[in-house]
N, C-alpha and C positions, 0 to 999 in steps of 0.2 A: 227777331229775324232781320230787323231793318237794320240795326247795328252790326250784326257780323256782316251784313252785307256789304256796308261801309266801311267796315276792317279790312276788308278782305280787298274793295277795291281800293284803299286808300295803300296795301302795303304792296300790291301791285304796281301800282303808278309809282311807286319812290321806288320799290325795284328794280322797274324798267326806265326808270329817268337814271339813274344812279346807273346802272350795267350801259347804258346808251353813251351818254357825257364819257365815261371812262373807255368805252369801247371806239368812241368818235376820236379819240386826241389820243391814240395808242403811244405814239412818240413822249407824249408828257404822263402818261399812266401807268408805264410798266419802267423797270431799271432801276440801279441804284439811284438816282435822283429821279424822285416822283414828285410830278404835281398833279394827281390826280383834282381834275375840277371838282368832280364827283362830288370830291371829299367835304366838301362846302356844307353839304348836306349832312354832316355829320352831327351838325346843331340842332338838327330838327328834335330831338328826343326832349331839348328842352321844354318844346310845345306837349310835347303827350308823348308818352309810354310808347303808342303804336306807331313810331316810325321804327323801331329799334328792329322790330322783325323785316321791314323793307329794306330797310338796310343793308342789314345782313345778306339779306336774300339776294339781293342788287350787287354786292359785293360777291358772292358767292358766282354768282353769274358772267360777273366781268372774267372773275379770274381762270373760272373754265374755259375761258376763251383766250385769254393772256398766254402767254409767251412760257412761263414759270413753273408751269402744268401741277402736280398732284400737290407738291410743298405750297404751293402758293393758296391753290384750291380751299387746303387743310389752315396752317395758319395765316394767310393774310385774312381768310375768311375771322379768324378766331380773333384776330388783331380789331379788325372792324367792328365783332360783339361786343368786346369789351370794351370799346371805344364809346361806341353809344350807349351802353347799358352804365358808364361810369359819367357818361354826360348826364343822362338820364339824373342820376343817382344825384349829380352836381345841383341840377333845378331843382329837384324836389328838396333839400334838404339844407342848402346852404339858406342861411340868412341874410344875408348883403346882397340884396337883390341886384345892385348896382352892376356887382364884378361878377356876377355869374358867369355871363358870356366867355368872360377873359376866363374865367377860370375852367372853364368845363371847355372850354379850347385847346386846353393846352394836354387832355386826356389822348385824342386821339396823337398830338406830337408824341406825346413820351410814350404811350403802347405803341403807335406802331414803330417807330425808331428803335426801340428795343427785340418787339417780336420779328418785325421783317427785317431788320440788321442783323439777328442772329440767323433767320431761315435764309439771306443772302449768303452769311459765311459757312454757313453746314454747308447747304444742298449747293449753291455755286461757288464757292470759293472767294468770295468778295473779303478781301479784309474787315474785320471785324467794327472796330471803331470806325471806320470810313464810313461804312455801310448804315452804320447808326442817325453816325453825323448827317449824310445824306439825306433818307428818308427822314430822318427828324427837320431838317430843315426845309425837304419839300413839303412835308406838312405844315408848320408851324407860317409855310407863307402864303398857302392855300388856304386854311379852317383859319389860324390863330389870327391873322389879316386880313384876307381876303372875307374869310367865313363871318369873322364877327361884325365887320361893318357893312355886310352885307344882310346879317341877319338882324342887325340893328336896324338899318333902313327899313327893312322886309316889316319886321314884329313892331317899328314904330307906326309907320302907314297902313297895314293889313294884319295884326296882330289877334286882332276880335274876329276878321272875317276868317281867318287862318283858324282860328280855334273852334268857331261854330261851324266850319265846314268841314272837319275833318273829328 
């Protein structure tokens, strides 16, 4: 009991931090060049499995509120899964513990640059490779940058208290 209950409030708070930071800086969160702050958060799965549904959820929530309405709802939400669910996948299983970071970084650039570059050229019309290029580069300077030496800082100073608290 004690554990779902700490699942449950743990995937709330990164929900509502993740829908909050992205809903706060609408200007930098939505459009063909995103920097979602947010997105920073997208490292967390490295630490445990159970951010990946806060995530999601958090994401899911921004974007019912975004500007982009049902397409965005539907894949940027799917973008964001598979985002974390392949970071996820990057910690558990890579060996080079070193490049982890760098590497399970660069998941959420290349999904979402691809998925919301194509959901920009269906649903709005945005040229196709632009649109990629964009988003791939508003992430890669958010998570790939911003993200890792941030969660380096984070996981080298509060790395234990980070894992026995959640």
């Amino acid at each position: 009991m004690k554990n779902n209950t700490k699942r449950i409030a743990t995937t709330a708070v990164v929900a509502a931090l993740y829908a909050a930071l992205t809903l706060a800086l609408p200007i930098l969160s939505y459009g063909p060049v995103q920097f979602r702050i947010s997105e920073v958060m997208t490292l967390l799965p490295l630490i445990g499995k159970e951010y990946i549904l806060g995530l999601t959820l958090g994401c899911f929530l921004a974007n019912i509120l975004g500007p982009y309405g049902v397409p965005d709802i539907i894949f940027g939400t799917l973008a964001t899964f598979i985002s974390v669910y392949l970071v996820y996948l990057t910690g558990k299983y890579m060996r080079d513990k070193k490049s982890t970071v760098l590497v399970a970084s660069l998941w959420p650039v290349v999904v979402n640059a691809i998925i919301v570059g194509i959901q920009l050229n269906v649903f709005f019309g945005y040229p196709l490779f632009l649109s990629m290029l964009e988003v791939g580069l508003g992430q890669f300077v958010v998570v790939t940058i911003g993200g890792v030496i941030l969660f380096k800082v984070v996981n080298n100073k509060y790395g234990k208290y980070l894992k026995n608290m959640f």
